[in-house]
C-alpha positions, 0 to 999 in steps of 0.5 A: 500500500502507498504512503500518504505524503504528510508534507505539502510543497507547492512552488509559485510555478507550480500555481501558476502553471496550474492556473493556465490549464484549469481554465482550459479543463475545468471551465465549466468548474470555474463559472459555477465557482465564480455564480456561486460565489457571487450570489454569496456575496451579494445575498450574504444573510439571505437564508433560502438565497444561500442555500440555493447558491449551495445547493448549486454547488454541491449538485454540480461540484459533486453530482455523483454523490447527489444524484439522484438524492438531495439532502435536506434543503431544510435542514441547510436552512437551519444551519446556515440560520443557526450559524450564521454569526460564526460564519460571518466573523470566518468569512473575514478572516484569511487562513493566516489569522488560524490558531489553534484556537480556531480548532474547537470552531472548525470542528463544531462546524464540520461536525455540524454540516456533515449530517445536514449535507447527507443525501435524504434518499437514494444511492448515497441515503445517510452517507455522510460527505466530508468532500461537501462539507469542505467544499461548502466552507471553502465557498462560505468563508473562502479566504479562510477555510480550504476546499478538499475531497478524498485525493487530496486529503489523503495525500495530504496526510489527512485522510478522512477514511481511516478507520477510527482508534477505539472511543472515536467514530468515523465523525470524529477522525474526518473532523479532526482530519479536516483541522489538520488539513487547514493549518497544513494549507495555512503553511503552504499559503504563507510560503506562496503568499509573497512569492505569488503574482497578483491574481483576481483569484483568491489564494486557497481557490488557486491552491485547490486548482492545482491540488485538484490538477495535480492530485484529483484529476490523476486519481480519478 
């Protein structure tokens, strides 16, 4: 079996070039990115707005999972309203401000979302979806929290499948394998930052376009 790489290094080069080529094989990606991030923006505190923006996302971003069986549009509803707040203070926050303290909230999030954005009915009914949930943090505080999915965690060394040491469940090791993964991308954006060209694009978008270039795309 091949080991994880726990060490994450990614050059100025390496984002760059990535960039140039994900508009060429992700476009449609980037447009649904570019819709939803705006409708966020501009109808920020709009419960049913968000959760359509959302709802977009995850049905386009991981439509093999959703389809057929939606999650809870309801139950999104509930969490966005009942989190909103924390979710606003993150939103303004870039992924240098993370401490360690941040990690109890991240979680609680995490742990949160990921029964909400489980599927209500069809193949994938009950399955829970850490892919989704970080995903949808990515597009709900993007400067701050980093979109992931199953090739990439892993290669990160934060793999979310593992199975759990005794007294800890599935939820526990994909929460704890999602704060780990962000303080591992903090490191990289802090080394990329003020080596970067300037782009309209924000950094932890530009590092997932290579991550899903150089990790997703090959594995799939």
């Amino acid at each position: 079996m091949k080991k994880a790489h726990t060490e994450v290094k990614i050059s100025p080069e390496d984002i760059e070039g990535a960039e140039r080529e994900y508009e060429r094989v992700a476009a449609e990606a980037n447009s649904v990115y570019r819709l939803v991030g705006y409708s966020l923006k501009t109808q920020w505190g709009k419960i049913p707005e968000m959760v359509d923006a959302l709802t977009v996302l995850l049905i386009t971003w991981n439509g093999r999972f959703y389809n057929p069986g939606l999650f809870s549009q309801q139950a999104l509803n509930e969490w966005l309203s009942d989190h909103l707040k924390i979710l606003s203070e993150l939103r303004e926050r870039d992924i240098a401000t993370l401490n360690d303290s941040d990690d109890v909230k991240i979680h609680e999030l995490f742990r949160g979302l990921l029964p909400v954005l489980q599927p209500a009915s069809g193949k994938w009914k009950d399955r829970a979806s850490p892919v989704s949930v970080g995903k949808s943090l990515h597009l709900l505080a993007p400067r701050f929290f980093p979109a992931w999915d199953g090739s990439i965690a892993y290669r990160c060394g934060c793999d979310y499948s593992k199975t759990p040491n005794k007294g800890k469940s599935n939820v526990d090791v994909a929460c704890e394998a999602y704060v780990r993964f962000c303080h591992k991308i903090q490191i990289v954006a802090e080394e990329l930052a003020p080596r970067l060209k300037t782009s309209d694009k924000l950094l932890l978008k530009r590092i997932d376009e290579y991550n899903y270039l150089r990790i997703s795309l090959p594995s799939q």
